[in-house]
LOLUM-183345 format. One record per residue (C-alpha): residue number from 1; residue in three letters; x, y, z. Coordinates in nm, 2 decimals. Example, Ala and Ser with C-alpha at 12.3 -4.5 7.8 and 13.67 -1.06 7.14 Angstrom:
 seq type      X      Y      Z
   1  ALA   1.23  -0.45   0.78
   2  SER   1.37  -0.11   0.71
end
This chain:
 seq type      X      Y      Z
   1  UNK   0.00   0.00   0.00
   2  UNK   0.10   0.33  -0.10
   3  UNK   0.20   0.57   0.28
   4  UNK   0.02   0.84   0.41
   5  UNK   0.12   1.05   0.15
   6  UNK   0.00   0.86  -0.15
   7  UNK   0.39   0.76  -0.26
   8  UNK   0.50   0.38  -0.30
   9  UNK   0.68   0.24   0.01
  10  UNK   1.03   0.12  -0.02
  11  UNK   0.85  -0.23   0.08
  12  UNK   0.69  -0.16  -0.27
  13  UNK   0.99  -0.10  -0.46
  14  UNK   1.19  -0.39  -0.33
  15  UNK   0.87  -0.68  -0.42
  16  UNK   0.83  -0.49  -0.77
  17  UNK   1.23  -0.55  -0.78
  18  UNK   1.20  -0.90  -0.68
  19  UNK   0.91  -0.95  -0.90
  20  UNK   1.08  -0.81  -1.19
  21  UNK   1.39  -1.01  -1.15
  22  UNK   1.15  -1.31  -1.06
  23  UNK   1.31  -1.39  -0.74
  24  UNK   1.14  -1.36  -0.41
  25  UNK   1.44  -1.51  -0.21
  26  UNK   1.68  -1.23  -0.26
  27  UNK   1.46  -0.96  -0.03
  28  UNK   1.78  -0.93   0.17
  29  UNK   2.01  -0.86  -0.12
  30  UNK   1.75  -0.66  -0.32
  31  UNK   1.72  -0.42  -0.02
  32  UNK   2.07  -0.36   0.01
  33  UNK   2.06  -0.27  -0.36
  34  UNK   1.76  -0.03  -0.36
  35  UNK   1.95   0.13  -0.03
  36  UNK   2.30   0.14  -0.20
  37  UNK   2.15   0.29  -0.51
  38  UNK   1.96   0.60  -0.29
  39  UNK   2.32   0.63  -0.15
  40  UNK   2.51   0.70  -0.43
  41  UNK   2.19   0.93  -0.57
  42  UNK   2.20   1.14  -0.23
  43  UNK   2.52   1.38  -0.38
  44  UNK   2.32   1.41  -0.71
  45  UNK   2.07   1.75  -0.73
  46  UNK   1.75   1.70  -0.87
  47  UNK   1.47   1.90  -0.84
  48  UNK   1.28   1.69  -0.52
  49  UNK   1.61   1.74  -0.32
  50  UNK   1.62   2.11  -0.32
  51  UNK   1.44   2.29  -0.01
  52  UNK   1.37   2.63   0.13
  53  UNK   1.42   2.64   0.50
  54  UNK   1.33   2.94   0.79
  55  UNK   1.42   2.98   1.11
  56  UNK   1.48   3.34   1.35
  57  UNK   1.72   3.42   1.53
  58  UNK   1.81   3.43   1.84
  59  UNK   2.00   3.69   2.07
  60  UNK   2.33   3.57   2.22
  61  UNK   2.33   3.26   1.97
  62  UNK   2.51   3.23   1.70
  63  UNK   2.51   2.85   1.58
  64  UNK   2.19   2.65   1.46
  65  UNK   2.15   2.33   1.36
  66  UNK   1.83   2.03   1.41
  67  UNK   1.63   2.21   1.65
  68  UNK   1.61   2.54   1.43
  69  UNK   1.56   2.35   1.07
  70  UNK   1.57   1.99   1.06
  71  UNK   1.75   1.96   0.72
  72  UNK   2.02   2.20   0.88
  73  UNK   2.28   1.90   0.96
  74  UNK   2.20   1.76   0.60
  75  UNK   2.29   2.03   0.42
  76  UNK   2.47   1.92   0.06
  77  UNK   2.51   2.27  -0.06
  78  UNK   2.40   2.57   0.01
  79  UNK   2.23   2.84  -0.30
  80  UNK   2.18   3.16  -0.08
  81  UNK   2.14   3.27   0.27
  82  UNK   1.94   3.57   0.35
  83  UNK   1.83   3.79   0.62
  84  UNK   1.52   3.97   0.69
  85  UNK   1.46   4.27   0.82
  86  UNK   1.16   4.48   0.81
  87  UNK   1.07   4.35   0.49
  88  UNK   1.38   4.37   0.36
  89  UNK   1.60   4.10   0.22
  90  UNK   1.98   4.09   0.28
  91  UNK   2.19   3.88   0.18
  92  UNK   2.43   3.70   0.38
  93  UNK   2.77   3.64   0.27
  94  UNK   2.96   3.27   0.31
  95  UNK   3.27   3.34   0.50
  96  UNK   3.54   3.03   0.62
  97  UNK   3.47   2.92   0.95
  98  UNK   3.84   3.00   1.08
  99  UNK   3.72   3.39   1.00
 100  UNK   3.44   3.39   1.21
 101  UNK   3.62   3.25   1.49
 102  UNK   3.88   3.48   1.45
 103  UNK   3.65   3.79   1.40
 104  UNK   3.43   3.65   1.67
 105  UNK   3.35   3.85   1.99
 106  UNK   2.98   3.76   2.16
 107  UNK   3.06   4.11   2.41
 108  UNK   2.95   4.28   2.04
 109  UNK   2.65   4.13   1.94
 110  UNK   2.45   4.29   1.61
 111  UNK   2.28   4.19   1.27
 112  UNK   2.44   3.93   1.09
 113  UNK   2.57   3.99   0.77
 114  UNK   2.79   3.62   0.73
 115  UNK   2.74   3.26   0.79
 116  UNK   2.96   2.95   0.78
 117  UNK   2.89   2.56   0.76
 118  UNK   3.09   2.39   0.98
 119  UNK   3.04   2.07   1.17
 120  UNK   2.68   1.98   1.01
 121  UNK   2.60   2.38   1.19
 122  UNK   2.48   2.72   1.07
 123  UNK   2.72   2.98   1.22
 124  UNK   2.58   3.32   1.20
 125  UNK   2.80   3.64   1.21
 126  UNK   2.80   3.87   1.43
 127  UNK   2.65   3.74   1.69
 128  UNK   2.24   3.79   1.67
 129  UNK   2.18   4.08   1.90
 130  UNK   1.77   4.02   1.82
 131  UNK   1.57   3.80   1.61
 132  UNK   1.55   3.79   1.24
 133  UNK   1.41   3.55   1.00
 134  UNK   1.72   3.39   0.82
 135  UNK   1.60   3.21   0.50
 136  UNK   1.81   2.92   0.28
 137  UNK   1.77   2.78   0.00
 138  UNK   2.00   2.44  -0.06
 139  UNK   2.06   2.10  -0.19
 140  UNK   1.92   1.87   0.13
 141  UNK   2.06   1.53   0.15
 142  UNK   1.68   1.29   0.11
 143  UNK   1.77   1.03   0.35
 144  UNK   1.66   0.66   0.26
 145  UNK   1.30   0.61   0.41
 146  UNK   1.14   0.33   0.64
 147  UNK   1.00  -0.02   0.49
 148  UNK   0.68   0.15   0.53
 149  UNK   0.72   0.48   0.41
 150  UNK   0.83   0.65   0.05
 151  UNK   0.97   0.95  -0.05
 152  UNK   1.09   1.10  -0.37
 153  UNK   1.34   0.82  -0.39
 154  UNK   1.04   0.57  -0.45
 155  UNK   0.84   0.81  -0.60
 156  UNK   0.94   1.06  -0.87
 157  UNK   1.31   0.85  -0.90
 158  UNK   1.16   0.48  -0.83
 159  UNK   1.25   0.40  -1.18
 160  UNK   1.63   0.51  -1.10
 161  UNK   1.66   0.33  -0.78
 162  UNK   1.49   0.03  -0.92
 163  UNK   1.74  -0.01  -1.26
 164  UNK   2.05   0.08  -1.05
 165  UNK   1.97  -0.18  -0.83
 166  UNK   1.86  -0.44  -1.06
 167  UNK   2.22  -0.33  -1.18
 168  UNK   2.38  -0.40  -0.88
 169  UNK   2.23  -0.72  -0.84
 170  UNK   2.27  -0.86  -1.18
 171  UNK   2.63  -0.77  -1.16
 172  UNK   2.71  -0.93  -0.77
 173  UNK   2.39  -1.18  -0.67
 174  UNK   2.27  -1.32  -1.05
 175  UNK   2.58  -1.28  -1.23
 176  UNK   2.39  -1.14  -1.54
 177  UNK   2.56  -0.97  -1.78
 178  UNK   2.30  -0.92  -2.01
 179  UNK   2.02  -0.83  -1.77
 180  UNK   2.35  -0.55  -1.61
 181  UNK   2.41  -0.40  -1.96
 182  UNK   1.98  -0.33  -1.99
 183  UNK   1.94  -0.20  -1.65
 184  UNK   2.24   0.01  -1.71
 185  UNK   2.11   0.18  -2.04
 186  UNK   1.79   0.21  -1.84
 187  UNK   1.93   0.38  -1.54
 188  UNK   2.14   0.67  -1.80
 189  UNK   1.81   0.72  -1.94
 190  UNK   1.61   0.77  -1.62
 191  UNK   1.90   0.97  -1.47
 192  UNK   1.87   1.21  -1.80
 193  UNK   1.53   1.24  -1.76
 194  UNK   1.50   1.39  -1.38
 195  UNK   1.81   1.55  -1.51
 196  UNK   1.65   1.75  -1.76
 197  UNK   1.35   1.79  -1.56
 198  UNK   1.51   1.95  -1.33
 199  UNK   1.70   2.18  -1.55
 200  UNK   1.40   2.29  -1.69
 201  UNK   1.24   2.36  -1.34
 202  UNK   1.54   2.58  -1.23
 203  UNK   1.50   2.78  -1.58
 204  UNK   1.89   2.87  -1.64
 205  UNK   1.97   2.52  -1.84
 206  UNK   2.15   2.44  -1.56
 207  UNK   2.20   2.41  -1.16
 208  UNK   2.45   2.56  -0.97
 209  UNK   2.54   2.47  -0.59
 210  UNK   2.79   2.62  -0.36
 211  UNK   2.87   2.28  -0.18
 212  UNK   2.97   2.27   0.11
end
């Protein structure tokens, strides 16, 4: 059954696997596959893995993480970081980590004009000396769900997971080379196609990240 959200399950994914394949006895293996192949997909921007996240500041703190945002500590790269104030949008610059700490001095709090990513944590600088509205946009890492949930990775790129780890498996557990060389034209094609779909959904022809 589909979750709560309407999207297949990863339980779904791995029978249709093991039904493709025609072999029930491999659930062990074929969920290793489907979870390898999310893995190596979690680097890879597509247009379901980019998010817009909020949180306000807070005086006398400068770092954030989990309990601000929740995709804070999965950042993969980050697009822009801005401020608001009154209305108005400022931009925040990136600046090293080793800068801030240097420049650093909590007796001096103010508005922040800077930020660093350091140690899975937002670092604002200066200090906050009120609260603000801070406002990313980024590349989130889409973690692998639960048996009985799906996300985007069963949903809008089962057909990727799926033919990279049929893939895997014909290459390591069935020792098919033929059934390895279809699934692999199969996953170029499907990698393409949420490729260009998500080119055309960012509307430059391109993406560009500032990873971190």
């Amino acid at each position: 059954m589909p979750d709560a959200q309407n999207r297949p399950t990863l339980a779904e994914l791995v029978a249709e696997i093991e039904d493709d394949i025609e072999r029930a006895d491999l659930e062990p293996q074929v969920l290793r596959a489907v979870e390898r192949a999310i893995r190596h997909y979690q680097p890879v921007r597509f247009f379901f893995n980019e998010q817009i996240l909020t949180f306000v500041t807070l005086p006398g703190t400068d770092v954030y993480g989990s309990g601000d945002a929740s995709a804070i500590p999965n950042l993969m790269a980050i697009d822009s970081a801005v401020l608001i104030e009154n209305g108005q949008v400022l931009t925040l610059r990136r600046i090293p980590e080793t800068s801030i700490e240097a420049l650093d001095d909590p007796a001096a709090p103010s508005r922040p004009c800077g930020f660093s990513y350091f140690d899975r944590s937002l670092r604002l600088w200066p200090m906050p000396s009120g609260e603000w509205t801070v406002r990313l946009t980024a590349h989130v890492l889409l973690p692998v769900p639960p048996l009985d949930e799906g996300n985007a990775w069963t949903d809008e790129a089962g057909s990727l997971i799926a033919a990279s780890a049929k893939r895997h498996l014909a290459l390591n557990s069935l020792k098919d080379a033929k059934l390895a060389q279809a699934q692999g034209v199969l996953v170029s094609e499907e990698e393409g196609r949420l490729r260009a779909r998500s080119n055309v959904i960012a509307s430059s022809g391109r993406i560009a990240a500032h990873d971190l």
